[in-house]
N, C-alpha and C positions, 0 to 999 in steps of 0.2 A: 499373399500377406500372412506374416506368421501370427496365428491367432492368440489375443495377447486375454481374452478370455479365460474364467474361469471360476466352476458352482463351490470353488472354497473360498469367492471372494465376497464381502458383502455388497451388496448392490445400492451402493451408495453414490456414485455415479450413473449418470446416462453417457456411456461414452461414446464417440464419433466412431466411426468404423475405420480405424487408420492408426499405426503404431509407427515412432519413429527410432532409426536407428544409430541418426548421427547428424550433426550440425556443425554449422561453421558461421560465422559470422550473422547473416538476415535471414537464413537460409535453415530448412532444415530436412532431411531424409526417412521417407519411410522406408520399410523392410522391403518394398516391391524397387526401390531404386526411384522413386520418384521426387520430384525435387518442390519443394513449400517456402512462400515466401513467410516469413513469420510477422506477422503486427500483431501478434500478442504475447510474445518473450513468455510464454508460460503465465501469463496472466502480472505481467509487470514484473519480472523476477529474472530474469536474464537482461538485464540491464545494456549489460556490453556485449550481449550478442551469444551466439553458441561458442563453446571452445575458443575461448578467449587467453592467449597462449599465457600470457599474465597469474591469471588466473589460475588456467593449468599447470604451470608449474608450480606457482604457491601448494595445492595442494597436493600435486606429487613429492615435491619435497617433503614437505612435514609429513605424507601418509607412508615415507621410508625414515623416518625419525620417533614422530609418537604420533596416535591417534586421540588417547581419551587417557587422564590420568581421573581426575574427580576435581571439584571444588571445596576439596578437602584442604588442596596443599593451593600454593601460588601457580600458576600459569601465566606463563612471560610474556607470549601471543595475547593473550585476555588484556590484559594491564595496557600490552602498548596498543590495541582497538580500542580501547577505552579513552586512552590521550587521542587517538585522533578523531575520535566523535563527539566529545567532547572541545576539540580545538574547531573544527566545523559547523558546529553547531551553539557554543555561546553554552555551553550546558555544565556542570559539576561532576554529576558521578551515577554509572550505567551499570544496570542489572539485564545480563542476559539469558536469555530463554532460546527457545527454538523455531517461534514463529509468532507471527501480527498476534493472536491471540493472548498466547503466552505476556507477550510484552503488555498488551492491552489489560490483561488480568493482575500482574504488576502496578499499570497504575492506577485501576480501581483499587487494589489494596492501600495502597500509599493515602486516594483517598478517604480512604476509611478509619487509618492511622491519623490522618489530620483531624476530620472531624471528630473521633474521641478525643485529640489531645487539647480538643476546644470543648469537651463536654457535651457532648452531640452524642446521645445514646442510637438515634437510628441515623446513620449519613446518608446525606440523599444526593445523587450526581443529575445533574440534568445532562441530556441527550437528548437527540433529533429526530425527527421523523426520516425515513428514508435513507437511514445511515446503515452501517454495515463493521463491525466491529469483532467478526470471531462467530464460534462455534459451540464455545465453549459455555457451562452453563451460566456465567455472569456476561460474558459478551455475546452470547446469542438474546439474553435479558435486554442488553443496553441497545441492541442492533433496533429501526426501525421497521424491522420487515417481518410481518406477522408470519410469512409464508416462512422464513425459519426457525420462529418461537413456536407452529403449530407440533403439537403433539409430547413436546417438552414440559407442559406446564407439571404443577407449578413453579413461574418463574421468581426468581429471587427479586426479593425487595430491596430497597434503595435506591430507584430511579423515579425522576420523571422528564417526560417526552413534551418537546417544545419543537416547532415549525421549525427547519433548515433555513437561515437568512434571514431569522423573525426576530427581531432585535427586542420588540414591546411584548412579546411573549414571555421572553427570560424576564423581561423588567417587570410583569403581573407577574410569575412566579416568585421571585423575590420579595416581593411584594406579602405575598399568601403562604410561604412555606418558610421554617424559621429552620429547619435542618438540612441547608442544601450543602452542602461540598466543596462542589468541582463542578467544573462543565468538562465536559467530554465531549469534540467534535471534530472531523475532517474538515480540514482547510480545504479540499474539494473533494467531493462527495463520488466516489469511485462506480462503487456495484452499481448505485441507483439510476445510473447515466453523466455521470461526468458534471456533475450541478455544480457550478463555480459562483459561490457566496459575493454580493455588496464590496466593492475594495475597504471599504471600512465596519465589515463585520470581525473581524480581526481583533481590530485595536477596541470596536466599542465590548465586545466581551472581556478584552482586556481589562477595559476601565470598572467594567460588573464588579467582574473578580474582586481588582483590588479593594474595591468600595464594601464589598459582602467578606473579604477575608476568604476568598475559595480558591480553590485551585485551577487555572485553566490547562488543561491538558489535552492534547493535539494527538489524534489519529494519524500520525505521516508511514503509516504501513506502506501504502500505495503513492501517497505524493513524495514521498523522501526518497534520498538516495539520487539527487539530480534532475527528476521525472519533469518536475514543473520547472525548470530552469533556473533554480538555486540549490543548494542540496538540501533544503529544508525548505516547503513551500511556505513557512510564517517567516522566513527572510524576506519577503515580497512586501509583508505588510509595517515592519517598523515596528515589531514588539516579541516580545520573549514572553514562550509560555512558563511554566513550571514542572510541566512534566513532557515529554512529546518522545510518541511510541513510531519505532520502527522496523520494517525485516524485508519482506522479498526483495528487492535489488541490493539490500546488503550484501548479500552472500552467493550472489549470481547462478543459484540453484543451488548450494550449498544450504542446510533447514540453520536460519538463524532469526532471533529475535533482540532486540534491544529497548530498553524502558530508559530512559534517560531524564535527569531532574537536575533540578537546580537548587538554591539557598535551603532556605527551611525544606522545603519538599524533599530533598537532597540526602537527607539525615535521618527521616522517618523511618528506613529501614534498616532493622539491626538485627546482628546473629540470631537466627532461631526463627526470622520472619517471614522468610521465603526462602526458595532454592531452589537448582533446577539439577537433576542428575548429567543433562548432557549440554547442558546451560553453556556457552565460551568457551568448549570444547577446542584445544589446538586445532586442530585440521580446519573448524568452521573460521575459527579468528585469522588462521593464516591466508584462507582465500577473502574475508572480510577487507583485511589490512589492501591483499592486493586490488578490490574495487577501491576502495578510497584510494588509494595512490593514482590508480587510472582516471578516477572520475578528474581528478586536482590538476593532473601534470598532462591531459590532452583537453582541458578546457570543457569539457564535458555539459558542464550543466547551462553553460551562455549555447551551447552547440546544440542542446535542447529546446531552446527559445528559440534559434535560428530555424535549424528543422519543421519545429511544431509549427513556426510563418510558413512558411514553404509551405508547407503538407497544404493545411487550412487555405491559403490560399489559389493552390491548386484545386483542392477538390470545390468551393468557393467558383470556379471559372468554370471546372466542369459539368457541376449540378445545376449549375445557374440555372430556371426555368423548366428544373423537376419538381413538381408538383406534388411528389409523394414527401419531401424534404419539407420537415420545419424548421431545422437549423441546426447551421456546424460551428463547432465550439471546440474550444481547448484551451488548456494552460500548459505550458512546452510541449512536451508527446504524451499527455495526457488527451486524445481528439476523442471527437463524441459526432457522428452523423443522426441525427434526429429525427425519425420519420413521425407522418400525420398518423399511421396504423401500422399494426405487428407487423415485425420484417425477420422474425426468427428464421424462416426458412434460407434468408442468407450466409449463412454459418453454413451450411450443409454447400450449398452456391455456390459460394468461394473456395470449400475444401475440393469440390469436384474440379473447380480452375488450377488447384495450385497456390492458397492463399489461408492464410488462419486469422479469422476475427472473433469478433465475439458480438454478440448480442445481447444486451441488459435490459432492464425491465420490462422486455416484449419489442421497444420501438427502437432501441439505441445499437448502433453499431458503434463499438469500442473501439478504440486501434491503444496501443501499448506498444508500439515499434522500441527495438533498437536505438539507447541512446550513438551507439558508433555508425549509425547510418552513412553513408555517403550520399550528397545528391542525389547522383542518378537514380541510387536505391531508395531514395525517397522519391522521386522521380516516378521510379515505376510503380512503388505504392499509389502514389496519386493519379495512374494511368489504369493499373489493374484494376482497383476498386471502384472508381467512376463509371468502368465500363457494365462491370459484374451490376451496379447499381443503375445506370441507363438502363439496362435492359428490362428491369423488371414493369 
């Protein structure tokens, strides 16, 4: 295996000992020629699969036309990914960036715009426990996971943290805080294990909002783009946020970000507010444009609901009466295997079989499959992994 190591890289990862060289649809290739089923599309961001010809051609085309001019001048690709995120998703008008963070650092600004233009000298966003929103030094702030705020302090002010799914939590902070915002939350809660909220926490944050004047603004980094089987998982719930961030499966491994708003929220940001240098970048908009076309014209995100029954279902028949299992869960091909104690070592498990999962918070086995799955290939996801987890 060619050693993809290296003492001028910072060690910012703990990487798996395994480098791949090429992909194709569920599939993907290391450098020894060995062949990996993928249920974790790069952590939800291959969408449609590796080498997705679609796709590939969008940006081979444009990368023999232009690559990067600036957001100095107009960009034709930007304008028309803008109409169709905005036509799928109910939204106004999209500031892009280059990844979950970026977008998510967007609409903390936006809310911070609102609450001064309310006379709010500190804005205050509430956020969740156990949530996961970036890297960055305001979304690693709003993230609920101490193990990535450690050693960063001090973190920036204007948040506060309320239970995921805790509805009378936000209603005693409102209550006790006069400068709140925004709410910032994942419609299903990704890194932490796949926590899918009350079917009516949606709409009751909805009704906060509009009661308190705040902005609700939706994390769909990881649920958009089809994952949960609409292309926005707050299409599920029967309400519209006013801000709702998103990026890996946009751009199907291409680094893209989008921040998207609506009415008032919409308008808050004017020349001179933000910007991004490689922001809506031709090349990135042009492989953009071609996921949205693909997700629309093969049915994609109903074909996500279908799958994610499958899958669940199967692994459901086959873990029946494991004992190490607390429960399987998902919203389309969002699945979550939930064990009673740590199961990290099956990461390492599955890549020894020919398989790539993941592991969250210690106990959870993620799967992020391929929304173009076929059957069988969901099939033998639900054969291979049952077995790899019988056994333990």
């Amino acid at each position: 295996m060619t050693d993809s190591n290296s003492p001028h890289l910072m060690q910012t990862y703990a990487r798996l000992p395994v480098s791949f060289e090429r992909g194709q649809g569920a599939y993907l290739e290391d450098t020894n020629g060995k062949r990996y089923f993928d249920a974790l599309t790069g952590l939800a961001v291959a969408g449609l699969g590796h080498a997705h010809p679609r796709v590939t051609a969008a940006i081979a085309e444009q990368a023999g036309r232009v690559l990067h001019t600036s957001n100095l001048y107009g960009i034709p690709n930007q304008a028309k990914l803008a109409d169709k995120l905005c036509a799928v998703s109910g939204m106004d008008r999209v500031f892009f960036g280059n990844s979950g963070a970026e977008a998510n650092e967007a609409a903390i600004k936006i809310a911070r715009l609102h609450g001064h233009a309310r006379g709010i000298k500190r804005p205050t966003i509430i956020v969740t426990d156990e949530s996961f929103h970036g890297r960055t030094m305001a979304t690693l702030t709003a993230t609920g996971n101490r193990k990535v705020q450690a050693g960063f302090e001090p973190l920036l002010p204007g948040f506060v943290r309320a239970p995921f799914n805790d509805i009378d939590a936000i209603v005693r902070i409102a209550e006790n805080e006069d400068e709140i915002v925004a709410i910032l939350v994942e419609p299903v809660q990704g890194e932490s294990g796949i926590n899918i909220p009350a079917e009516d926490y949606l709409p009751r944050l909805r009704a906060l909002c509009d009661a308190n004047d705040w902005l609700l603004m939706l994390d769909e980094v990881q649920t958009g783009n089809g994952r949960t089987g609409t292309y926005f998982a707050f299409q599920q719930s029967g309400i519209m946020p006013d801000v709702v961030t998103t990026a890996k499966g946009l751009g199907n491994g291409v680094p893209i970000g989008a921040c998207l708003a609506r009415g008032a929220a919409a308008e808050l940001m004017q020349p001179g507010n933000h910007g991004s240098t490689f922001g809506g970048n031709p090349l990135v908009c042009a492989a953009a444009i071609a996921v949205i076309d693909t997700i629309e014209s093969e049915g994609l995100c109903a074909r996500a609901t279908e799958l994610g029954n499958r899958i669940l279902d199967g692994l459901r028949r086959n873990l029946k009466g494991n004992n190490n299992i607390r429960e399987i869960r998902g919203k389309g091909l969002m699945l979550a295997v939930e064990f009673t104690s740590e199961c990290t070592h099956l990461v390492r498990d599955a890549l020894a079989a020919g398989m790539l999962i993941n592991v969250t918070h210690g106990n959870v086995v993620r799967l992020l499959p391929p929304l173009t799955l076929t059957n069988d290939e969901a099939d033998e996801l639900i054969e291979r992994l049952s077995s790899l987890i019988n056994r333990v």
